[in-house]
C-alpha positions as CSV (number, residue, x, y, z in Angstrom):
1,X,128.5,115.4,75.7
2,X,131.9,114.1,75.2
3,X,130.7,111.0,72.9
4,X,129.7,114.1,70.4
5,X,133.6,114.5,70.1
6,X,134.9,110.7,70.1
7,X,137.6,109.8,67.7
8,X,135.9,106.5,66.9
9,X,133.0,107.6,63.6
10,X,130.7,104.9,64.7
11,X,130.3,106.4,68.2
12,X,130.3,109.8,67.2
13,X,127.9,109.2,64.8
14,X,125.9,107.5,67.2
15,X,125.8,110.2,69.9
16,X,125.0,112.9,67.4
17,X,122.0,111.0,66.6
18,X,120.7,110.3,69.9
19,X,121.4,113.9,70.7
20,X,119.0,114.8,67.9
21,X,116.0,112.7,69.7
22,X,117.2,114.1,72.9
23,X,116.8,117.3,71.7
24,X,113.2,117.0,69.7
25,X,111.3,115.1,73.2
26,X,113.3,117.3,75.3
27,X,111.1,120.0,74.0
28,X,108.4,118.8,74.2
29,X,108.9,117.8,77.6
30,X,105.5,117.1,79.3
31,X,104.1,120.3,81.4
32,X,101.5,118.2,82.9
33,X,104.3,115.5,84.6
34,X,106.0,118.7,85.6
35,X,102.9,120.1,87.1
36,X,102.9,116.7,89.1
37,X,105.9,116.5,90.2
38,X,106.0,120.1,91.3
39,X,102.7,119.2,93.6
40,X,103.8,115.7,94.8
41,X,105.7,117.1,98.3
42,X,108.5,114.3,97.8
43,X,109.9,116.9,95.1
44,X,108.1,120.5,94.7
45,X,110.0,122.7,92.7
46,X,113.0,123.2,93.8
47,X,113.7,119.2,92.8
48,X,112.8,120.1,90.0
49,X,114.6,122.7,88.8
50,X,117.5,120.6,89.9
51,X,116.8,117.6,87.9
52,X,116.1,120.2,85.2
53,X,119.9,122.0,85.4
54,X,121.2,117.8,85.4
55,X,119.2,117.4,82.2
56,X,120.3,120.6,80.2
57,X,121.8,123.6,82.1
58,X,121.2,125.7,79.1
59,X,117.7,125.8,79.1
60,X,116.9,124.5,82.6
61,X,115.7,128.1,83.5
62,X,113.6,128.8,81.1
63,X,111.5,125.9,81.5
64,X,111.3,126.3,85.8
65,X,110.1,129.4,84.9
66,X,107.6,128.3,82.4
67,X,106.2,125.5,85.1
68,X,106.5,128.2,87.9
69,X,104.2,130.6,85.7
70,X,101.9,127.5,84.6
71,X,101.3,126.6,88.8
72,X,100.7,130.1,89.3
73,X,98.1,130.5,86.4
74,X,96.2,127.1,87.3
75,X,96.5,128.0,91.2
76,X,94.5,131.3,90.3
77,X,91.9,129.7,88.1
78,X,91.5,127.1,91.0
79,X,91.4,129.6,93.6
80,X,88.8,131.5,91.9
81,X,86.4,128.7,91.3
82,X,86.8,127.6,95.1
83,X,86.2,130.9,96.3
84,X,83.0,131.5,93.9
85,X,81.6,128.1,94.9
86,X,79.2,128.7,97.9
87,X,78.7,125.3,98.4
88,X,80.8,123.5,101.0
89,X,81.5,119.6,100.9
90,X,81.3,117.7,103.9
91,X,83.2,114.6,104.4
92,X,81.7,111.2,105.9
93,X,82.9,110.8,109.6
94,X,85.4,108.3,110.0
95,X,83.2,106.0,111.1
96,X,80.8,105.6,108.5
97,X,83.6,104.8,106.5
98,X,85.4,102.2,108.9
99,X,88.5,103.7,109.5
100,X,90.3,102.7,112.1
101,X,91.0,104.9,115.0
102,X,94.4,106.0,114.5
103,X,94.1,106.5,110.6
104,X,91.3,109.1,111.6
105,X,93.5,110.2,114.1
106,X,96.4,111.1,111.6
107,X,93.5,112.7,109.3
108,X,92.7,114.7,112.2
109,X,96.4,116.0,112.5
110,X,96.2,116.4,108.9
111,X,93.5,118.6,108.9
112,X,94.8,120.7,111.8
113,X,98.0,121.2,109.7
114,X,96.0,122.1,107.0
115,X,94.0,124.7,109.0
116,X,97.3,126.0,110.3
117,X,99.2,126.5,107.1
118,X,95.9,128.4,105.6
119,X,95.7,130.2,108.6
120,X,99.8,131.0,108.3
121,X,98.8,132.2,104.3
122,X,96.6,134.5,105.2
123,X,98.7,136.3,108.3
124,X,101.7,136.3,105.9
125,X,99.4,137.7,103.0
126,X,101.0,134.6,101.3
127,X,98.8,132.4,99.3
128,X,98.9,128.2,99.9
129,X,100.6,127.7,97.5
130,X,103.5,130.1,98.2
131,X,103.5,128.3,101.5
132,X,103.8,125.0,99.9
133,X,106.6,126.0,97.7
134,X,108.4,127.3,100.3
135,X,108.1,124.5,103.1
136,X,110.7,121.8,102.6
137,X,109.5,118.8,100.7
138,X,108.7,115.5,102.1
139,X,111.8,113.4,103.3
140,X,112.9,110.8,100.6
141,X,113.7,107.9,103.0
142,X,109.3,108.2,104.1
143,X,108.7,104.8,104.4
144,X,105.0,105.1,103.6
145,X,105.0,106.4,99.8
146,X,102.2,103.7,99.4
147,X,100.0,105.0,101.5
148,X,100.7,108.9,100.8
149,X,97.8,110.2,98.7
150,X,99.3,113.2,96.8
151,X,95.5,114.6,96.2
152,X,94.6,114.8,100.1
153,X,97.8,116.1,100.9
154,X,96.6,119.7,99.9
């Protein structure tokens, strides 16, 4: 921060200070947001990690690594309870619900991507969400961020 080493004492003393609040909420930087972010396809993790080497190079490792293990560990524990839960859900049919014909249409598609890419998982012994990680993320310029629904999107 070159404000840290200003000539002018008012500045100086002012950047010091705001590095010291940088510094304490930097560290306790929210996992949870992180989490989100890592699982909204507009950004996944390599986004990221990116805005995290912008922020603070020195520790921007350290703390991909820590959300990279968290995914993994809360990944698992879902995986588990999915796979342990005999009992499957079944969604309402588009009509009961009054969707229009191409929205169920584009659900349809949806749902055959989603078949594929679990059926790509399992032939590459690769779990979903090594799949997801490694697919590239959403375009930015995607006109329809209202309408994308980060939860259905897995």
């Amino acid at each position: 921060m070159a404000s840290i080493k200003d000539e002018d004492t008012l500045i100086r003393d002012m950047a010091e200070r705001m590095m010291i609040k940088f510094e304490k909420y930097w560290s306790d930087y929210s996992v949870v947001l992180a989490l989100g972010a890592v699982l909204d396809p507009r950004i996944k993790l390599t986004s990221l990690e990116y805005m995290y080497e912008k922020v603070d190079p020195l520790t921007s490792t350290i703390k991909t690594n820590e959300i990279k293990q968290k995914l993994y560990t809360l990944f698992e524990m879902y995986r588990r309870l999915h796979t342990s839960s005999s009992t499957t859900s079944q969604t309402p049919s588009s009509i009961t619900r009054g969707e229009s014909s191409s929205h169920a249409l584009t659900k349809s598609l949806f749902n055959d991507l989603k078949a594929h890419k679990q059926q790509l998982a399992t032939e590459t012994g690769k779990s979903q969400l090594d799949v997801y990680l490694d697919e590239a993320s959403v375009d930015l310029s995607y006109q329809n961020f209202d309408d994308l629904n980060v939860l259905q999107w897995w």
